[in-house]
BATOR-248358 format. One line per field, with one value per residue (C-alpha): x, y, z; residue number from 1. Coordinates in nm, 2 decimals, padded with zeros to 4 digits. Layout:
c1 = [X | ...]
c2 = [Y | ...]
c3 = [Z | ...]
k = [NUM | ...]
***
This chain:
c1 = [00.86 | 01.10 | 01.12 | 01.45 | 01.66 | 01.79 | 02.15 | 02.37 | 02.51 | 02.84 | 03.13 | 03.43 | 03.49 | 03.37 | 03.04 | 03.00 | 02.83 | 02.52 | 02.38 | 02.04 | 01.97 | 01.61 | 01.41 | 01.13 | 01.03 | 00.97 | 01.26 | 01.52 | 01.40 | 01.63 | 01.85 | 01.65 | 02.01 | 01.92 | 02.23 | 02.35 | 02.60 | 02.93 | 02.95 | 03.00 | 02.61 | 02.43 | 02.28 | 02.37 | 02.67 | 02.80 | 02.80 | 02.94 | 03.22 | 03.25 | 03.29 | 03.55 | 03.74 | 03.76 | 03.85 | 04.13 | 04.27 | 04.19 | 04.44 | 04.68 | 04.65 | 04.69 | 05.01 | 05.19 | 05.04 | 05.21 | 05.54 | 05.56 | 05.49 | 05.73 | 05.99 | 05.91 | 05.97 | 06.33 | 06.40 | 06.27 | 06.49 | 06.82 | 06.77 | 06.75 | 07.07 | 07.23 | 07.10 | 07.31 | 07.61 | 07.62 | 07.54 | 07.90 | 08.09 | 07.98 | 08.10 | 08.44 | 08.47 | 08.39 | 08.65 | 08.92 | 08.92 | 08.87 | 09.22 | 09.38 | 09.26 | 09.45 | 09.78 | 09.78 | 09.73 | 10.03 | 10.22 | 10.13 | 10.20 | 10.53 | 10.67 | 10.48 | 10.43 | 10.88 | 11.11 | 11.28 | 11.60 | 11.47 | 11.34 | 11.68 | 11.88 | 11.63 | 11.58 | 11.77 | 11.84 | 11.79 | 11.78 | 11.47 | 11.33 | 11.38 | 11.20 | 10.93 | 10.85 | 10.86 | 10.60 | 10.39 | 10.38 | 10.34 | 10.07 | 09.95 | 09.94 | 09.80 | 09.48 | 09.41 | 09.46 | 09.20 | 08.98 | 08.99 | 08.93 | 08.65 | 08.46 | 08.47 | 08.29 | 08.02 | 08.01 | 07.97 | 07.65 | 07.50 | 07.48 | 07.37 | 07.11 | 06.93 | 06.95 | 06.78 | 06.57 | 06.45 | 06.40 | 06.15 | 05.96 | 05.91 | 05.85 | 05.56 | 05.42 | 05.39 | 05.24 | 04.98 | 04.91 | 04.88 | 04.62 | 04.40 | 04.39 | 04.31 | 04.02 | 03.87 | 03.91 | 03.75 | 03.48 | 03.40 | 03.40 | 03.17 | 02.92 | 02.94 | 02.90 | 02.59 | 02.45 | 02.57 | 02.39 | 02.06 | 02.08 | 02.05 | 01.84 | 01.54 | 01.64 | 01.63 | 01.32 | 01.14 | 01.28 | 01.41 | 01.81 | 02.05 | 02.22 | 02.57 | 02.84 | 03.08 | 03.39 | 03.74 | 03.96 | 04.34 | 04.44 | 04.44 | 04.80 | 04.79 | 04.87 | 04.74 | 04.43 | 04.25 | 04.22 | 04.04 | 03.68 | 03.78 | 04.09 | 04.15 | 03.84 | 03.79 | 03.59 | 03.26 | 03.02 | 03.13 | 03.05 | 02.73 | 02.71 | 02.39 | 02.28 | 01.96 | 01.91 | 01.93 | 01.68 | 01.84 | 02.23 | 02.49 | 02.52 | 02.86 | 03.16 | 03.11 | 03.37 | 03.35 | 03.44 | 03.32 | 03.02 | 03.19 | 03.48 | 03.56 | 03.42 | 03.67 | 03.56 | 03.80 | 03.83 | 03.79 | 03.44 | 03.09 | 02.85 | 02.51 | 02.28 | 02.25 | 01.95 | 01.83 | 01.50 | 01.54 | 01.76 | 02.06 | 02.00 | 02.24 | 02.39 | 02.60 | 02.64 | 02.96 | 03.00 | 03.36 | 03.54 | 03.55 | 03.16 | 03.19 | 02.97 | 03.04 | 02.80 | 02.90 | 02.56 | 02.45 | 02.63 | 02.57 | 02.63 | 02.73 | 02.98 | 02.93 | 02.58 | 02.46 | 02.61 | 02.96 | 03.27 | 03.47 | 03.84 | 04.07 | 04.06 | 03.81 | 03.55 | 03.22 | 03.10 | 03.08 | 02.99 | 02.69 | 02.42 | 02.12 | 01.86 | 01.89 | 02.22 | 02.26 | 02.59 | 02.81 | 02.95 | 03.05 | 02.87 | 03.08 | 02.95 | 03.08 | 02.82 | 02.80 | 02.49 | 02.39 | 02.11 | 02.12 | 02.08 | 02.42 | 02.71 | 03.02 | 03.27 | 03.41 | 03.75 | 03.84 | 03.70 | 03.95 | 04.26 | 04.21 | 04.25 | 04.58 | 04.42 | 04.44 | 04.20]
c2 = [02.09 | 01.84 | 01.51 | 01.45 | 01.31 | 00.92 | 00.93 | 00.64 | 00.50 | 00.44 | 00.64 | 00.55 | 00.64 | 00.97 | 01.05 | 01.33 | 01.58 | 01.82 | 02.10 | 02.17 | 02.50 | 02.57 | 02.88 | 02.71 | 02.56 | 02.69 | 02.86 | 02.69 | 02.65 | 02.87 | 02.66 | 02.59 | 02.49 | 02.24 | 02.10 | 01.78 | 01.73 | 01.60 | 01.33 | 01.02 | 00.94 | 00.76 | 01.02 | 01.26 | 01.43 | 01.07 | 01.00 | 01.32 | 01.25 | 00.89 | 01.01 | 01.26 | 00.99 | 00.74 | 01.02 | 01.09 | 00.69 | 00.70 | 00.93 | 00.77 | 00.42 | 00.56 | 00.73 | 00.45 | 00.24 | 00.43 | 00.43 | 00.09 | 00.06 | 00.28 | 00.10 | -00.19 | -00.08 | 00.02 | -00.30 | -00.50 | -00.21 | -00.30 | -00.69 | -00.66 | -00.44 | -00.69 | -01.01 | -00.77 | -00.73 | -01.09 | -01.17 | -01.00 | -01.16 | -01.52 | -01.42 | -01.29 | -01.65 | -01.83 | -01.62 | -01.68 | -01.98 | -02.04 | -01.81 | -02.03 | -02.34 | -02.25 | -02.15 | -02.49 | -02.68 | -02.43 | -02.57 | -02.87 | -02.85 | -02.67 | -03.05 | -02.99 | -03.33 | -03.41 | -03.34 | -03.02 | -03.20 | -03.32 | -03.02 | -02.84 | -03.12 | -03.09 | -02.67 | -02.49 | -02.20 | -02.33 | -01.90 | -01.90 | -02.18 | -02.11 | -01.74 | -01.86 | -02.16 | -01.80 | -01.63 | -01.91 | -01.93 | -01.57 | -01.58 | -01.85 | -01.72 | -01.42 | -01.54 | -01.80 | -01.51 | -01.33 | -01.61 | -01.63 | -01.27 | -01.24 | -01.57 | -01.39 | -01.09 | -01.33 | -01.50 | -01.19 | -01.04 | -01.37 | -01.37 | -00.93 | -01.12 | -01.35 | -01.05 | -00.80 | -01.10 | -01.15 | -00.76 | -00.77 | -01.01 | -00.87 | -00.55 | -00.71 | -00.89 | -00.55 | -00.38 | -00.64 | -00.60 | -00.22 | -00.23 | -00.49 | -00.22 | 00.05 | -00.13 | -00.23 | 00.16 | 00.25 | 00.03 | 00.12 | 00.54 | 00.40 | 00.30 | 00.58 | 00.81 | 00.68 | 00.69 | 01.06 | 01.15 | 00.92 | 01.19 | 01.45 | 01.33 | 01.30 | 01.68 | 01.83 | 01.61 | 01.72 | 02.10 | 02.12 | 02.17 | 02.03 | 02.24 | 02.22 | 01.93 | 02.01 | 01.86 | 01.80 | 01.96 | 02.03 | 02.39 | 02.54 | 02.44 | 02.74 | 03.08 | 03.22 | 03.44 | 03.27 | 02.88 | 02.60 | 02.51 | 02.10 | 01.93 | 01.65 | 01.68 | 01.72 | 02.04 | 01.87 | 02.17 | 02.53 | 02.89 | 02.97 | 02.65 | 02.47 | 02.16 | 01.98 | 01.91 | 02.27 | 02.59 | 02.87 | 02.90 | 02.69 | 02.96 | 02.79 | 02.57 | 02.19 | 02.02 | 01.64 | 01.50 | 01.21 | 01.24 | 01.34 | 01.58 | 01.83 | 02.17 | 02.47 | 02.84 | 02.99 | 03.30 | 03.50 | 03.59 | 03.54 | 03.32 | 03.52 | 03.21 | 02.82 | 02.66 | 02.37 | 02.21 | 02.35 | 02.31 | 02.38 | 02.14 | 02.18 | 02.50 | 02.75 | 03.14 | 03.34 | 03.74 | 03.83 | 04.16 | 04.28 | 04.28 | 03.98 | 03.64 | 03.28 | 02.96 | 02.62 | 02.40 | 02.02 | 01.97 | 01.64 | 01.84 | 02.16 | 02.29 | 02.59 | 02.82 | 03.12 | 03.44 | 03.24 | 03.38 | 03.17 | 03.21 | 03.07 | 02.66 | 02.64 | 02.35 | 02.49 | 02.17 | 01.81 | 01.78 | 01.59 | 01.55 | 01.71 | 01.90 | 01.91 | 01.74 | 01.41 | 01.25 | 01.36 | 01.73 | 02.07 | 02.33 | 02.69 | 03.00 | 03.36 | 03.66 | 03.97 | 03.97 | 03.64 | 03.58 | 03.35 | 03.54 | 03.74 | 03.51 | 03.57 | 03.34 | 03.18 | 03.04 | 03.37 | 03.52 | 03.29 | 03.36 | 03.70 | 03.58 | 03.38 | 03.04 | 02.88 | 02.59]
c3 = [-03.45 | -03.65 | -03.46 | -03.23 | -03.51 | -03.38 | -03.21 | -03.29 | -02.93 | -03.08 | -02.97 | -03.20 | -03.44 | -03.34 | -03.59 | -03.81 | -03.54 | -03.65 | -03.48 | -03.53 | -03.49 | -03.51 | -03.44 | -03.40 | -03.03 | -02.69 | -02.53 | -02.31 | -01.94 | -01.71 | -01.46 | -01.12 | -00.95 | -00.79 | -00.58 | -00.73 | -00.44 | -00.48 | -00.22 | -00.43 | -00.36 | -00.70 | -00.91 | -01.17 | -00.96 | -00.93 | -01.27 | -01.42 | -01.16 | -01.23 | -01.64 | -01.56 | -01.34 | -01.60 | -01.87 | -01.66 | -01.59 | -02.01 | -02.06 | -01.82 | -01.98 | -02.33 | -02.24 | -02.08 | -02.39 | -02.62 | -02.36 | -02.35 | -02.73 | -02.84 | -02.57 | -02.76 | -03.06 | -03.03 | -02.85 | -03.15 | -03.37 | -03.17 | -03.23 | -03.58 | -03.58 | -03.33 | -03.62 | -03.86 | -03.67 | -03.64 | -03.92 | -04.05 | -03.79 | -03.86 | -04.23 | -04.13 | -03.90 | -04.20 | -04.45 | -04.22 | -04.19 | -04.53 | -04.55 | -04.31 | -04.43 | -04.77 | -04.54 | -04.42 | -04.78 | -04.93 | -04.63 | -04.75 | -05.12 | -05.05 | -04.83 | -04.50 | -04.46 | -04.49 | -04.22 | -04.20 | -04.26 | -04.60 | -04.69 | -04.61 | -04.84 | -05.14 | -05.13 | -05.42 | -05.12 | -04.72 | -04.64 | -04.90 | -04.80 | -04.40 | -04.54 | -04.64 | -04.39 | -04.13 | -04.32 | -04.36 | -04.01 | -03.91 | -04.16 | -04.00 | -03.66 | -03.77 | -03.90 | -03.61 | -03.38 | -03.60 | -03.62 | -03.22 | -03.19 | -03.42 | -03.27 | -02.94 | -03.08 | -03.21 | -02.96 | -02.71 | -03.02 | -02.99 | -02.60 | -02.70 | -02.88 | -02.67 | -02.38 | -02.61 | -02.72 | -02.37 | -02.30 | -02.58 | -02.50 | -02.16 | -02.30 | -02.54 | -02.26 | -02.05 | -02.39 | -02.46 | -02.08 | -02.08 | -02.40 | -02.25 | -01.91 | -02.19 | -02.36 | -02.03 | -01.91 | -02.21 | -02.22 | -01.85 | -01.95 | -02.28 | -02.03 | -01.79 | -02.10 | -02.26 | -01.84 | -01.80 | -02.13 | -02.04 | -01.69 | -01.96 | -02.16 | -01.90 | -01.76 | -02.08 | -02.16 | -01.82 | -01.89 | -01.57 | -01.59 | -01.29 | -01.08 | -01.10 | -01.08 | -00.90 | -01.03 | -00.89 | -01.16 | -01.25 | -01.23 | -01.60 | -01.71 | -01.98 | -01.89 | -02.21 | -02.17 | -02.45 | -02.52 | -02.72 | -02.56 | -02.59 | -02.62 | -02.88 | -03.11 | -03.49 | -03.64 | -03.80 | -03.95 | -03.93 | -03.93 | -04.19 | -04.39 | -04.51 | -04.41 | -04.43 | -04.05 | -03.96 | -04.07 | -04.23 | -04.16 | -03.90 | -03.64 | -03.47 | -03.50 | -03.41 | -03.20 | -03.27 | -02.91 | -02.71 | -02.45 | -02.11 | -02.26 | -02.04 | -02.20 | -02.10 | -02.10 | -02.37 | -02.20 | -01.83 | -01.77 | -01.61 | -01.67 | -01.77 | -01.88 | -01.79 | -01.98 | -02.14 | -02.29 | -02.61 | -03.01 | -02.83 | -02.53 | -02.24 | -02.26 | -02.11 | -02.21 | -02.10 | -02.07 | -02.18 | -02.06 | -02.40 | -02.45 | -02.70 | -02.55 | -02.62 | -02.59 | -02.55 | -02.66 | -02.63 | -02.30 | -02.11 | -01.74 | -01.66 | -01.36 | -01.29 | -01.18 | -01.31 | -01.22 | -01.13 | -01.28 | -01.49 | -01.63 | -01.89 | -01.93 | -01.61 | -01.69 | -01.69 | -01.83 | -01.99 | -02.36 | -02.47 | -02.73 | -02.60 | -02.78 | -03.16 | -03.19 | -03.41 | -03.20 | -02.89 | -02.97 | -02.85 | -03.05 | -02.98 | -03.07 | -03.02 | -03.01 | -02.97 | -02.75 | -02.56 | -02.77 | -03.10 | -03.40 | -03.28 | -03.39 | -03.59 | -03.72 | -03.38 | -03.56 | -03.68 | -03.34 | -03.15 | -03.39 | -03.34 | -02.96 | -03.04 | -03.07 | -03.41 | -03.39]
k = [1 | 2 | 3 | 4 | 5 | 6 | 7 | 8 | 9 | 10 | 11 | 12 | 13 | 14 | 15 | 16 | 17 | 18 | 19 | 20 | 21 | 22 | 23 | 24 | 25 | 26 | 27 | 28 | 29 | 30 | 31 | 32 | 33 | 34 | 35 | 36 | 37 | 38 | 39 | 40 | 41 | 42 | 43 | 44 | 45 | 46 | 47 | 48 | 49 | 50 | 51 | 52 | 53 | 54 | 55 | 56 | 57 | 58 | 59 | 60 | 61 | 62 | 63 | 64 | 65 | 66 | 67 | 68 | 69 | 70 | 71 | 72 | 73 | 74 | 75 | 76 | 77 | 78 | 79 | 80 | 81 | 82 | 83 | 84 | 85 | 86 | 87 | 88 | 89 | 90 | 91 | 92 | 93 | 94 | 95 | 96 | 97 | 98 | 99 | 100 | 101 | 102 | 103 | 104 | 105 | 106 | 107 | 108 | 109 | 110 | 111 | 112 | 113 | 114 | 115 | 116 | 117 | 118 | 119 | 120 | 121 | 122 | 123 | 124 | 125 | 126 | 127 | 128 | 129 | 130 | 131 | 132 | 133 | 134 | 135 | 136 | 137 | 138 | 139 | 140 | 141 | 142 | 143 | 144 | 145 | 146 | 147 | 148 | 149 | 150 | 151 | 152 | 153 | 154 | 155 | 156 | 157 | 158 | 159 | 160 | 161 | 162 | 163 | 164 | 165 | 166 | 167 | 168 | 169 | 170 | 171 | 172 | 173 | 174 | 175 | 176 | 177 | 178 | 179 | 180 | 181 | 182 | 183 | 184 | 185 | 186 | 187 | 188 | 189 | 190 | 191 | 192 | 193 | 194 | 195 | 196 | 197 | 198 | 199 | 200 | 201 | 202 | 203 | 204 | 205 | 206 | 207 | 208 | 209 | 210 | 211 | 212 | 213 | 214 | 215 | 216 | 217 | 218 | 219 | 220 | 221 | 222 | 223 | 224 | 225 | 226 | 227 | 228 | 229 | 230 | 231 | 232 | 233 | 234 | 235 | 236 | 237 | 238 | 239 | 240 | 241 | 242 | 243 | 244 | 245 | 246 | 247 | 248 | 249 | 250 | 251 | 252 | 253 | 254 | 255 | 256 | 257 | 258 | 259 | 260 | 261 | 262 | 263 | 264 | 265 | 266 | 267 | 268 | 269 | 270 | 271 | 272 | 273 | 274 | 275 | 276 | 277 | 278 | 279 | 280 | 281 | 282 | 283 | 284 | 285 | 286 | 287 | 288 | 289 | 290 | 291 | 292 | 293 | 294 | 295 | 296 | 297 | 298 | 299 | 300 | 301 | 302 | 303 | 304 | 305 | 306 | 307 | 308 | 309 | 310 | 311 | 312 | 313 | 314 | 315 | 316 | 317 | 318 | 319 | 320 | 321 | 322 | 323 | 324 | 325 | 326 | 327 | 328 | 329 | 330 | 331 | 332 | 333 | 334 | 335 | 336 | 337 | 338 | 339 | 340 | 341 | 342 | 343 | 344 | 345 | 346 | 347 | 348 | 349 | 350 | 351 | 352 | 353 | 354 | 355 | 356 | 357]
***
């Protein structure tokens, strides 16, 4: 038998997951199921419970995370555009007044600083000069009117500014806030992993499986008849390739997920086989309708007992890294029969199902 290769106790970034599918080995011990409970007492029902709990305050904290930083993010957006708009006003203040600072020196230059009478005695035409003394002054008028109005509109983005300023700052402060509460979550669910997957450790090592966990889950939210076995993983080794930690062929698809992961049955059916103690660890075996059987290997606990029907989405157990297994994974498999030997490529099995992995 090829020593237990060495598991790395890091979670993230998820490892490159292995299945080690040897025929080699005593065969996996059936399931004794043995009641765990489910009344919060310490043990392994506790823990699987205490693992799915955290997974689910996780989630939670990573979505308002991302809510707050994406809040955050268009408040820091609209201050920049308020800096522009500003920006542009505090020019147009400035070129008006450099407009109606020349109005007042042409006023000047054409006798300003004489008396109206003197001017009247020394123009060539009074009418021209009365004219242009009116236009000057509408000008005049004109632009310190504009000057006024566009100062207000400065003045009203600058006060825009500091608001939106303010809002941001708030809305960093309640960001930074929310990502500290999602490390310490995480750091907590860390640690209840690597204790959920000691649990399995010592029942696959012992050969004597755990009964059931029973779980509090959410109802299946799809109403397709066929789904993925995890959510947010990354396919590590797949259907028949070589690799030097397995004999002969990989027999499955890996699912690169963290230790705890709910584990979904893709389909309606019975399950026909709980086992563990040997390559595959952990495992649970499910009967289809259409004669076709799926395995979900290296579990850390499972929820449900033999014999127990099972439909779409339904958690029938927590992924792991018992048995031959070289990190925290889900390794799938679709047979025809229940046994190992039987497979056929489960991504094509499951897109012929309407589920495109």
């Amino acid at each position: 038998m090829r020593p237990r290769p060495r598991r790395s106790r890091r979670l993230l970034p998820v490892p490159v997951l292995l299945c080690a599918l040897l025929a080699l080995g005593a065969p996996p011990a059936a399931a004794d199921h043995e009641s765990d409970g489910a009344d919060g007492s310490d043990g392994p029902s506790s823990t699987s419970a205490r693992v799915a709990r955290l997974y689910e305050e996780a989630a939670r904290a990573t979505e308002s995370y991302e809510a707050g930083r994406k809040a955050a993010q268009a408040q820091r957006a609209r201050v920049r555009e308020l800096d522009r708009l500003l920006a542009q006003e505090h020019y147009q203040v400035a070129v008006l007044r450099e407009d109606l600072g020349r109005l007042a020196s042409a006023q000047y230059r054409t006798g300003g600083g004489l008396s109206m009478t003197v001017r009247l005695l020394l123009a060539d035409s009074p009418d021209a000069l009365l004219r242009g003394r009116r236009a000057l002054g509408q000008a005049d008028l004109a632009v310190t009117h504009t000057v006024a109005r566009t100062q207000q509109a400065a003045d009203r983005l600058d006060a825009a500014k500091r608001s939106a300023d303010q809002a941001r700052k708030v809305l960093d402060q309640r960001t930074a806030g929310l990502a500290q509460l999602k490390r310490d979550i995480e750091a907590k669910l860390e640690t209840a992993q690597w204790a959920l997957q000691d649990e399995a450790d010592a029942a696959a090592a012992a050969g004597r499986c755990r009964g059931a966990v029973r779980l509090d889950q959410p109802e299946p939210s799809a109403t397709d008849a066929w789904v993925p076995p995890v959510d947010s993983y990354e396919l590590s080794a797949g259907f028949d390739s070589a690799g030097e930690r397995w004999a002969g062929r990989h027999t499955g698809q890996d699912f690169a997920v963290d230790i705890g992961a709910p584990v979904r049955a893709v389909g309606e059916g019975r399950v026909v086989r709980v086992a563990c103690g040997g390559p595959f660890g952990v495992e649970v075996v499910v009967r289809h309708a259409d004669g076709y059987y799926t395995q979900y290997a290296h579990l850390a606990a499972v929820t449900v007992d033999q014999g127990e029907a099972v439909g779409a989405g339904q958690w029938i157990g927590q992924a792991g890294t018992t048995g031959n297994s070289t990190g925290p994974h889900l390794h799938f498999e679709a047979r025809l029969t229940p046994e190992l030997g039987s497979g056929v490529d489960p991504v094509e099995w499951l897109e012929e199902r309407g589920v495109t992995l």
